[in-house]
N, C-alpha and C positions, 0 to 999 in steps of 0.2 A: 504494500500500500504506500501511495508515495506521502511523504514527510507531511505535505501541505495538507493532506486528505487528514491525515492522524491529525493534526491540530485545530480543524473543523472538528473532529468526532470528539475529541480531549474537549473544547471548547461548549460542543453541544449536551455532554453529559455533566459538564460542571451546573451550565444553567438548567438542566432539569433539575438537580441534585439540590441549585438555590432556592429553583422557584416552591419546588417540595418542601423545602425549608419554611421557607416563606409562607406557604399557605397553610402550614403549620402551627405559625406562631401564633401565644394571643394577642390580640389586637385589643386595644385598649385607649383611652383618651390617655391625653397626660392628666389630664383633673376632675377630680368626683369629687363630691359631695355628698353623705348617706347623713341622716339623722341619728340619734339616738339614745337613752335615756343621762341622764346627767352624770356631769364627772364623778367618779370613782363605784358608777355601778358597775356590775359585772357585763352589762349588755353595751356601755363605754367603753368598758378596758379590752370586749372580744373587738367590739372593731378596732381598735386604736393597733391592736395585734395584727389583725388584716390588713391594715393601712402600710405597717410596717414594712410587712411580708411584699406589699404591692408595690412600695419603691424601689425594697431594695430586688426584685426580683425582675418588675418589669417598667419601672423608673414614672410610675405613677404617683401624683400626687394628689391623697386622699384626703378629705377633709372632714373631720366629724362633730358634728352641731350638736352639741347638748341642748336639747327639750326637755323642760320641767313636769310635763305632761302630757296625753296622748294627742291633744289637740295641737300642740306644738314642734310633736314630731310627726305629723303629718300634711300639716298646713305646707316646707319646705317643698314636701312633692308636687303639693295641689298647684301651686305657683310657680314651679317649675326652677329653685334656689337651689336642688340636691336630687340627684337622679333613682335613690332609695335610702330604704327606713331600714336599721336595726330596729327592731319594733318589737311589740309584746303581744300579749294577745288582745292588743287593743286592734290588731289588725284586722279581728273577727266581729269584733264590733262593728268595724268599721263595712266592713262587708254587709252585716245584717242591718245598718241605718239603724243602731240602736243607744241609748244611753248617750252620753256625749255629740252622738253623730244623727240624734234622733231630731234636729233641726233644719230651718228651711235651708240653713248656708250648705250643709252637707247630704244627708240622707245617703244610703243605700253605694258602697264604692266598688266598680270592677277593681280589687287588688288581687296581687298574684304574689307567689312565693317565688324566690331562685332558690336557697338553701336554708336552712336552720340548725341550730344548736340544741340538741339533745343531750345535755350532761347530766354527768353521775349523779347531779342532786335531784331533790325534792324541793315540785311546791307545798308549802304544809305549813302548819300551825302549830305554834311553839308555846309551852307554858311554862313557868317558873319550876324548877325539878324539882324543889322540896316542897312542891302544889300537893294536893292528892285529887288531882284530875288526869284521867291516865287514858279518858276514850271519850269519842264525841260527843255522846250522852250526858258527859258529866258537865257539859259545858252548860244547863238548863239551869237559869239564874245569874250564871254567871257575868261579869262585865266585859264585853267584847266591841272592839275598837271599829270606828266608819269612819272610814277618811274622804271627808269633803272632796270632793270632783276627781275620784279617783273609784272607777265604776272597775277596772282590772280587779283591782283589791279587794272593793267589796264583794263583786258577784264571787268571786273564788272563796271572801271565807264565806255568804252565805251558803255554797256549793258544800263545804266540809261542814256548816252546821247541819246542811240535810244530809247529810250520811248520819248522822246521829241521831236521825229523827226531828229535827229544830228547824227554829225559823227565828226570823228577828222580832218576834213575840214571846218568843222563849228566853233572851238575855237581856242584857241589861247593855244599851248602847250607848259607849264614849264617842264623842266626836273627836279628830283629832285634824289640822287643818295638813298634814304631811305625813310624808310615809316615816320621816327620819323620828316625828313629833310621837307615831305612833311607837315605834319600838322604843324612844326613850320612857314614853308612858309605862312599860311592861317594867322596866328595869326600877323606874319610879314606884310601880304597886299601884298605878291610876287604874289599871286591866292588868284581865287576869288570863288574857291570850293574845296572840299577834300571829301575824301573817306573813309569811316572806319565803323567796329560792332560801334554802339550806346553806347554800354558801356566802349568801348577803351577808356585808358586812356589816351592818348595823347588827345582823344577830348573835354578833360575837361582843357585844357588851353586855347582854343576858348571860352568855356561857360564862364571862368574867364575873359576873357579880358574885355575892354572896349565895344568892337563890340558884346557879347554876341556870341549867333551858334544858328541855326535854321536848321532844315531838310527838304531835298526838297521831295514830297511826291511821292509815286507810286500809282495812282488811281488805287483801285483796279475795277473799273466801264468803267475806260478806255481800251477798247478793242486794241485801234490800237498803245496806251504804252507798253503792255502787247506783241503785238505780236512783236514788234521792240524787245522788250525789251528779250523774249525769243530768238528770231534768234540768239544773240548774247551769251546766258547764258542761256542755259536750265536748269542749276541747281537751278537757284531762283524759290520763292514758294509765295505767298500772303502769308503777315503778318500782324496785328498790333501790333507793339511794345509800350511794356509800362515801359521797364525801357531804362534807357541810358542818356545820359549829355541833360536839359532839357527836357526830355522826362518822363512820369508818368503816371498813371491809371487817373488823371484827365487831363491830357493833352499827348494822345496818338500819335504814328505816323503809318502810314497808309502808309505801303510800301513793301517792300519788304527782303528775308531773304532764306539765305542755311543752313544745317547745321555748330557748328563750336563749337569746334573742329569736328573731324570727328575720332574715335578710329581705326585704318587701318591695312593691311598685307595683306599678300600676299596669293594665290588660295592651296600653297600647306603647311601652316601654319598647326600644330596636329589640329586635330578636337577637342581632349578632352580638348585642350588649350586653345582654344578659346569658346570652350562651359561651362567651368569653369570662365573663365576671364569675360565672359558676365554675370554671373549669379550670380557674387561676386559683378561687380560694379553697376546691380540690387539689391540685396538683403544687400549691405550697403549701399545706396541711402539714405537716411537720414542721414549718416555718414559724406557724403559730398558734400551734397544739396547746401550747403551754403558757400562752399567754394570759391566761386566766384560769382559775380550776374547771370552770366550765367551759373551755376553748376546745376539748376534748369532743365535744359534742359535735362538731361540724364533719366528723368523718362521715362518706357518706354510708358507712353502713348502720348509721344512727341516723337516716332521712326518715320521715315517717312520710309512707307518699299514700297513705289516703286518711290524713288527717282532714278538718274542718274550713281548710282555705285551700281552692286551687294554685297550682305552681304555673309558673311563667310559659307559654310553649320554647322559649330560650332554653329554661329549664329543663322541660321534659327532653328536648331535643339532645341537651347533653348529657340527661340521665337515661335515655335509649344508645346512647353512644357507650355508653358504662355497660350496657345489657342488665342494667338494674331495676328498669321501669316495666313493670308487667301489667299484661290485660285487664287485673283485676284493679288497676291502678289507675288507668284510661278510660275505665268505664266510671269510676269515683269520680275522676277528673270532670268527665262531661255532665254527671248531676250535679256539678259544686256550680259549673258552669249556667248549668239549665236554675239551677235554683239563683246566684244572681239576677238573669234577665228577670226572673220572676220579681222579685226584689224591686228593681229597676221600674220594670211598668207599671208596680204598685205606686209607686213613690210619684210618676208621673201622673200617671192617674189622679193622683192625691192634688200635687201643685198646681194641677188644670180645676179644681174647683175653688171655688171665692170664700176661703175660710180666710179667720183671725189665727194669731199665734197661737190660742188658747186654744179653738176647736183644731188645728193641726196638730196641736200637741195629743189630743183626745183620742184625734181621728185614724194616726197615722199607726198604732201599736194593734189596734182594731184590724185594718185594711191589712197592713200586713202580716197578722197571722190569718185572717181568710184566704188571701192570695195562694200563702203557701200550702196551707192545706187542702185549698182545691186544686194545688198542682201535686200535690202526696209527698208535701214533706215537712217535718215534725219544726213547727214553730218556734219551740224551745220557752219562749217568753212570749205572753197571754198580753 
């Protein structure tokens, strides 16, 4: 072959060799913006771990907005400030146009998942260890904390009071105006239980004090815990948790757990954006494992893929690329999807007639559990 031939064929095998290169890589802006909850939560410090991971791997500069509350960290996407939410399970709210989102500015949101944290704790409810309250039941009389505009908090402990049979007519309810207001209350003796992931840091001033902390547990054996306990919170999952403030692999807790953070945006977010972004905080997952106790959770064999909020088609697409996304996963997908638009034309339906604040407030909780259940699917909240 003469000389000049070889160095065309040398020349054409390097650029196939690039261009496969090339179309290999992630692709990625140089600057994001995610939301998520305030400094030195654990849903701050997993992304602050991501952000890390993302300069120094693919020379992205992340930015992350601490929101004092759900409305805050979601407003950035609506207006288009930050391209996704490290988010809580306010994102389910925010899907079903409920509680905080049950107003005319917001109602009913197409979100979508790309990935989530599922770590080794527990969400659960924590009491004084030298209490003698040791199961949900005992909690009937007792003083238990409501935090002013913070509908995450409260629906979850009313969730764990109806596993024990209870309702917020069975305690005795503190207001406390913050999450941080309410676990100093517990430490203080204001209440005689609190709320929190297992590895919040706030509830290691409980495990320090003199009263020590103890977790009140979710039998996962209890059938009629379980179904109290879902009416109210469909998004909790069986768990045992083995790390968190007294909690360990030799001394685990037996309860319950959602994703948290939750990596979030919206239905009409680029595909290739989200099917890169998923695939980067995959393939550096060891980069930022350890970024927080809960940063462990992002592997993706801890996705839960037919939880209560659909995932991004960016997502699915790179979770079909994994061969990890199955039928029984795509068919959840499509009623998470069919139950939205339901949502959606309820809520349209609604704003098309000539009501006051007061009757849309009335109206809108009504219409929407009719909607869904004549589409056949379980309202959840009356």
């Amino acid at each position: 072959m003469p000389m000049q031939c070889k160095r065309l064929l040398t020349v054409a095998l390097l650029l196939t060799v690039a261009s496969s290169l090339l179309a290999d890589e992630i692709a990625l802006p140089k600057a994001m913006a995610w939301s998520a909850y305030n400094l030195g939560t654990t849903g701050y410090n997993q992304a602050v771990g991501i952000a890390k991971m993302l300069k120094n791997r693919h020379r992205v500069t992340l930015r992350v907005i601490p929101g004092k509350n759900d409305i805050s960290r979601l407003l950035p996407l609506l207006v288009g400030r930050a391209q996704f939410s490290a988010n809580g399970v306010a994102t389910y709210f925010a899907q079903e146009g409920m509680f905080q989102f049950a107003n005319r500015k917001w109602g009913p949101m197409p979100v979508r998942m790309v990935l989530m944290s599922v770590g080794l704790s527990n969400q659960a409810v924590a009491v004084p260890a030298n209490s003698a309250t040791f199961q949900m039941q005992d909690l009937r009389g007792k003083r238990v904390p409501f935090v002013r505009g913070a509908p995450s908090l409260n629906v979850s402990t009313e969730a764990m009071l109806a596993c024990g049979g209870l309702g917020w007519d069975d305690v005795e309810i503190v207001e406390f105006p913050g999450y941080s207001a309410m676990w100093n209350g517990i430490v203080d003796g204001h209440v005689d239980v609190a709320y929190a992931t297992t590895v919040s840091g706030p509830t290691r001033k409980l495990e320090a004090s003199p009263a020590g902390i103890r977790w009140l547990p979710v039998p996962h054996d209890d059938p009629e815990c379980w179904r109290g306990l879902l009416s109210v919170a469909p998004y909790f999952t069986k768990h045992t948790a083995t790390r968190g403030a007294a909690i360990s692999d030799a001394a685990p807790h037996e309860g319950a757990t959602y994703p948290y953070p939750i990596l979030m945006t919206f239905a009409d977010q680029d595909h290739d954006l989200v099917y890169n972004l998923a695939r980067a905080i995959n393939e550096g997952f060891d980069d930022h494992k350890l970024s927080d106790p809960g940063s462990i959770g992002w592997s993706i064999d801890r996705q839960q893929l037919q939880w209560v909020v659909p995932f991004h088609e960016g997502a699915v697409h790179y979770l079909q690329t994994l061969g990890v996304w199955t039928e029984e996963a795509q068919v959840h997908q499509r009623q998470l999807i069919q139950r939205q638009a339901v949502l959606v034309n309820a809520w349209q339906e609604l704003t098309a007639l000539p009501t006051d604040d007061d009757e849309f407030a009335e109206l809108w909780p009504k219409l929407r559990a009719l909607r869904l259940v004549e589409a056949g699917f379980d309202p959840v909240w009356q």
